[in-house]
FISEKOL-505886 format. One record per residue (C-alpha): x, y, z. Coordinates in pm, whole numbers, padded with zeros to 5 digits, always signed. Layout:
XYZ;...
***
This chain:
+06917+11827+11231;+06798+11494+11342;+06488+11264+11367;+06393+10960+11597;+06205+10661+11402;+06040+10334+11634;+06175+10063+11491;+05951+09740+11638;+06126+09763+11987;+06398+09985+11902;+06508+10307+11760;+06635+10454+11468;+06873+10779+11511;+06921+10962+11253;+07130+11268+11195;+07206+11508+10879;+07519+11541+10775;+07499+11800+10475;+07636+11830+10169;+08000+11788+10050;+08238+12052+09855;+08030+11889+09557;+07690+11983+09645;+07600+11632+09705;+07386+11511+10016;+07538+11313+10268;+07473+10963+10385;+07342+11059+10746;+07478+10924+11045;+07242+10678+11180;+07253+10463+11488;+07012+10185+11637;+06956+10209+12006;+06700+10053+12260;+06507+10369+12486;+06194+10325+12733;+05991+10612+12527;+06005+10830+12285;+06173+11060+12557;+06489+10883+12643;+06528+10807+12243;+06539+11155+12190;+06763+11227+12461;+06992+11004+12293;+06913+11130+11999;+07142+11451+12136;+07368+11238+12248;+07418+11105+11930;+07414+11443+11745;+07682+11579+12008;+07905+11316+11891;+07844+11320+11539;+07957+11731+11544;+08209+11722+11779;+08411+11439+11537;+08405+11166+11766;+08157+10931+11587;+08277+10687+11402;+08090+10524+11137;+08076+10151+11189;+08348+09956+10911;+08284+09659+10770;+08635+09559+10722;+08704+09168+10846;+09031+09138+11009;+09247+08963+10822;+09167+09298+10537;+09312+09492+10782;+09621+09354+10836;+09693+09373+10471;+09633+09753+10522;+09807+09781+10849;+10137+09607+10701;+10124+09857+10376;+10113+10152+10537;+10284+10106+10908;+10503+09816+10893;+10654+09872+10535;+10752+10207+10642;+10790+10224+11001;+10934+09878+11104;+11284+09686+11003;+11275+09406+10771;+11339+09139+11013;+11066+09240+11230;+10793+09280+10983;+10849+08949+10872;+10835+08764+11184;+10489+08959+11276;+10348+08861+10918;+10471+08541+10970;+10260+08526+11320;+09979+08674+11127;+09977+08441+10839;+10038+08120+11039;+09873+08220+11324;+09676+08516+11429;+09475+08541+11117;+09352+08189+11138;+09192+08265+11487;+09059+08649+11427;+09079+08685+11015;+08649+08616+10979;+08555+08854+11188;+08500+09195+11135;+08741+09420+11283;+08426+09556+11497;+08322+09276+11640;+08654+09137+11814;+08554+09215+12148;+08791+09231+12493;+08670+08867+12576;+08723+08720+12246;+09083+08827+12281;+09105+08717+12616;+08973+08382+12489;+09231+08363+12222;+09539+08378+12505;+09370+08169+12752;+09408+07874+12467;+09730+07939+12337;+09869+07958+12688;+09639+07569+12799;+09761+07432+12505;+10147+07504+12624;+10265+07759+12476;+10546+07924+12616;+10536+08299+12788;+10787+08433+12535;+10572+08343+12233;+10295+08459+12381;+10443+08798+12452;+10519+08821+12060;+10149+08755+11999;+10051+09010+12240;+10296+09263+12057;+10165+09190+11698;+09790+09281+11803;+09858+09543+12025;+10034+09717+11709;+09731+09601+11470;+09489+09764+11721;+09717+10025+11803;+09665+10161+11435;+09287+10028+11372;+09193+10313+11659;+09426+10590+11496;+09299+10561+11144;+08984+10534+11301;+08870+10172+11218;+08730+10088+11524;+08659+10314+11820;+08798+10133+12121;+09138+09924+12128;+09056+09656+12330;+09422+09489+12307;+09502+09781+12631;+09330+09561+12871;+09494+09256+12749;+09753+09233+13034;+10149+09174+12847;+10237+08768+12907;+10528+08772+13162;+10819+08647+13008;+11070+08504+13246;+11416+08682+13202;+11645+08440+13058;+11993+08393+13258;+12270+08502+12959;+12548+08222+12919;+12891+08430+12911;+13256+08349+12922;+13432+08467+13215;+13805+08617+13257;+13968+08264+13280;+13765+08156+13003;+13801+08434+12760;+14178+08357+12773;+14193+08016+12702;+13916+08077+12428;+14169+08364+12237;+14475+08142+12344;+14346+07874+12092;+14229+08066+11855;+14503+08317+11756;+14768+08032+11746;+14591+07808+11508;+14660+07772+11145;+14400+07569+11062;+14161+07846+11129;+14087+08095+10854;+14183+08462+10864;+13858+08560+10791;+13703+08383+11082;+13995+08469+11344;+13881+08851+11259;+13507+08771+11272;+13532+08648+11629;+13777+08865+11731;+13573+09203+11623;+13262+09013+11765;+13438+09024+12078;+13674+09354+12097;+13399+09596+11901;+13088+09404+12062;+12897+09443+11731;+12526+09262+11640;+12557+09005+11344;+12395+09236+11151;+12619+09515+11194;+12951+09337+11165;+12802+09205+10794;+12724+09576+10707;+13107+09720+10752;+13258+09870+10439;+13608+09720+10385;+13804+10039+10308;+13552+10319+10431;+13510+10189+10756;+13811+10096+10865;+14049+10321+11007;+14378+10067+11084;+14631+10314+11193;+14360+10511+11437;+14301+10171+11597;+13921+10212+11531;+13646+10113+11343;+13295+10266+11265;+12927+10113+11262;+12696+10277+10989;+12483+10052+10868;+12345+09676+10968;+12336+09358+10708;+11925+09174+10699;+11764+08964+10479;+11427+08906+10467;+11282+08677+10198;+11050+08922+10093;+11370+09158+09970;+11683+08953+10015;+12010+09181+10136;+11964+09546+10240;+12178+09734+10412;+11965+09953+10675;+12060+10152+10975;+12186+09988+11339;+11933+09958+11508;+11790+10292+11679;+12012+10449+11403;+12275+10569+11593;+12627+10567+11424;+12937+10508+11648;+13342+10479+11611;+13451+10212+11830;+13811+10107+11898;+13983+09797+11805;+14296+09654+12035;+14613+09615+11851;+14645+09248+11858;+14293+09263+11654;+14422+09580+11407;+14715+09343+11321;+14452+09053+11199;+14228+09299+11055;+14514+09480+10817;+14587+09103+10747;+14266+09016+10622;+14123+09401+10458;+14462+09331+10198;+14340+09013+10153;+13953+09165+10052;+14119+09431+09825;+14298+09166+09614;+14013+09013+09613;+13777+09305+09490;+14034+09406+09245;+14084+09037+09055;+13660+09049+09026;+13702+09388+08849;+13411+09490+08702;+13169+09147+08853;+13269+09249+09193;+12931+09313+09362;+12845+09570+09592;+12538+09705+09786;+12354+10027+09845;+12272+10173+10186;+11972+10339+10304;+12189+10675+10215;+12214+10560+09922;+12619+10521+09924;+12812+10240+09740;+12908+09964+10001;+13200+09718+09921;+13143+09460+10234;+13416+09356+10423;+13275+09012+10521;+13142+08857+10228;+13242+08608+09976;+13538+08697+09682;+13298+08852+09476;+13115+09072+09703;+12789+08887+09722;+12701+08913+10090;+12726+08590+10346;+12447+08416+10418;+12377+08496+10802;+12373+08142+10919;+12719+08092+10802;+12879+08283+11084;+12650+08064+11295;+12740+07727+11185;+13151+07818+11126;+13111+07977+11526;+12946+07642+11647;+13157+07395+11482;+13492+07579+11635;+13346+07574+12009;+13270+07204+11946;+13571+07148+11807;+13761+07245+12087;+13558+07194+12348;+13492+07540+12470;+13173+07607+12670;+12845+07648+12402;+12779+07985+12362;+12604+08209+12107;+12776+08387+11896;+12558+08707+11977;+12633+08605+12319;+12975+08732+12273;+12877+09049+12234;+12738+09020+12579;+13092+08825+12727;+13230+09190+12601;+12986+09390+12804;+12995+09146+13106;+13416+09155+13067;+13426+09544+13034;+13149+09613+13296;+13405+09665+13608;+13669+09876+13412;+13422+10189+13276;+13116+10348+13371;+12774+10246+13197;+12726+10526+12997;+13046+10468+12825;+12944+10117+12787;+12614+10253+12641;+12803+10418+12339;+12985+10144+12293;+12738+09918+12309;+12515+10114+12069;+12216+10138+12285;+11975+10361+12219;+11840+10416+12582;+12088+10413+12889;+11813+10186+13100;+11893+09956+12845;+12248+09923+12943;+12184+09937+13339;+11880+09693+13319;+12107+09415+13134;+12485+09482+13243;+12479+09644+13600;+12430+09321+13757;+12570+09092+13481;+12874+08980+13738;+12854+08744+13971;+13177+08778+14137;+13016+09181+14222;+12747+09067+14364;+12994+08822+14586;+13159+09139+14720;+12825+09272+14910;+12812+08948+15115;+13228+08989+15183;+13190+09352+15259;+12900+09250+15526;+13123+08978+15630;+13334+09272+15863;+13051+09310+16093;+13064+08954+16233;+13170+08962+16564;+13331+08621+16610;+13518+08677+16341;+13648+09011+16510;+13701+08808+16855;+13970+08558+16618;+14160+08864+16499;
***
């Protein structure tokens, strides 16, 4: 049932919604619209009632937005997102986002106000890449303010994604890669400890995170020359050290050369005497499995590293020696780049840990120049003067 009120030069809709398992009467739907006559209101008027029964209305929300990011990172990004990444979008929100949008109601951020909002970030100079993470936070906020049926239209879909230009990866090649390992395995001065964490960066092509999450005895298989990822190291500030799954949760066993099985023996004696002279004060973690972890790379006691410390031990030894500057997580693409002309890509995809294949064959199947050089020397046949010198 519903009734049409004039309302100066509007309308007032009004609809019944009943009563609820309670007996108690229902707020009506209502809805203020402008009609020519009492004819078009009340064709609207079943308009408005078609809606309201079908489910599809949705009663406006006062809700500003900055409330609704509180609710959005309660009930989607504590459960659905890692650590690392929920803190970098709250931190975006707090220092940023919020301070633009957080007034207004939730309603009433329309497709131009958004568009306004990246139009100034991007005159003001910001770059394309921190636009882009921007553009991901609110598409995610909106994303979920239209599923739980906050607002009705998610105007973040028409925002068009900031182009980021693809950054050119700085790798080591062949020649490189042997001089690098030529000074490292021969030195003294280096520690154990940091000859292995290289050298696994390197031979197993693991992420920081995953290399800090390995369990000295359970993951470790020395005399099967292999080694397997479970788990991944992060720290957040909001919940210090947990140990989560790799990233798209895949698990994988992934072999270790000999030359690296010799250091690694070396150096997993070295963490049991260590672990057994803490005794009881040797610390451990639990994993999203809930098993008992004793970490391989951490200090004597078992208290995990800090991540910047493989950071600032791999940056000092580069500049020590004078190697090209590299990332350390950009070893883990001089692995893929080094290994990408002696197996196939889906190989390199379990070995990489990737959890989609285009993953792999967007980064790595043209990650060579000197492949790329073999098109223009294959080509090079079908010049004829050089066929008239033969």
């Amino acid at each position: 049932m519903g009734s049409v009120t004039k309302r100066g030069k509007n309308w007032r809709l009004k609809v019944e919604l009943g009563y609820d398992a309670n007996g108690k009467r229902r707020a009506p739907a209502t809805k203020t619209v402008e009609a020519k006559n009492m004819t078009e209101a009340k064709q609207l008027l079943a308009e408005f009632t078609t809606e309201v029964k079908s489910g599809t209305y949705l009663k406006p929300t006062k809700i500003s937005f900055e409330r609704f990011t509180k609710i959005w990172d309660e009930y989607y990004a504590a459960e659905e997102l890692e650590s690392t990444t929920r803190q970098d979008y709250n931190y975006l929100l707090n220092a940023d986002i919020n301070v633009y949008f957080g007034s207004f109601y939730l309603e009433e951020i329309s497709l131009f106000l958004l568009k306004k909002y990246f139009d100034e970030k991007k005159e003001s100079g910001m770059s394309p890449s921190s636009l882009e993470k921007r553009h991901r936070v609110l598409r995610s906020v909106f994303k979920w303010a239209k599923k739980w049926r906050f607002i009705k239209e998610d105007n973040m879909v028409d925002i068009p994604t900031p182009r980021v230009p693809r950054v050119r990866r700085t790798v080591y090649n062949n020649s490189e890669l042997e001089a690098f390992f030529a000074t490292l395995l021969v030195n003294d001065k280096i520690l154990l400890r940091h000859k292995v964490i290289i050298c696994i960066f390197l031979s197993a092509a693991l992420r920081k995170g995953e290399l800090l999450g390995l369990d000295m005895e359970e993951d470790i298989f020395i005399d099967e020359s292999y080694i397997i990822v479970r788990r991944s190291l992060q720290r957040t500030k909001e919940s210090g050290y947990k140990l989560k799954q790799t990233k798209g949760g895949l698990e994988r066993a992934v072999p270790i050369p000999a030359f690296v099985c010799e250091l690694l023996a070396e150096y997993q004696k070295e963490r049991l005497r260590e672990k057994e002279l803490c005794g009881e004060s040797f610390k451990t973690l639990t994993d999203h499995n809930g098993i008992e972890v004793s970490l391989l790379f951490a200090n004597a006691d078992g208290k995990p590293f800090y991540p910047k410390t493989i950071n600032q031990f791999w940056n000092r030894h580069i500049e020590n020696y004078g190697f090209k500057k590299i990332t350390i997580h950009e070893m883990r693409h001089t692995a893929a780049t080094y290994l990408t002309d002696s197996i196939d890509m889906k190989t390199l995809q379990e070995f990489l840990g990737h959890q989609k294949f285009e993953t792999t064959a967007n980064t790595y199947s043209k990650s060579t120049d000197e492949r790329l050089k073999k098109i223009g020397l294959k080509f090079n046949n079908l010049d004829p003067t050089k066929k008239s010198q033969m």
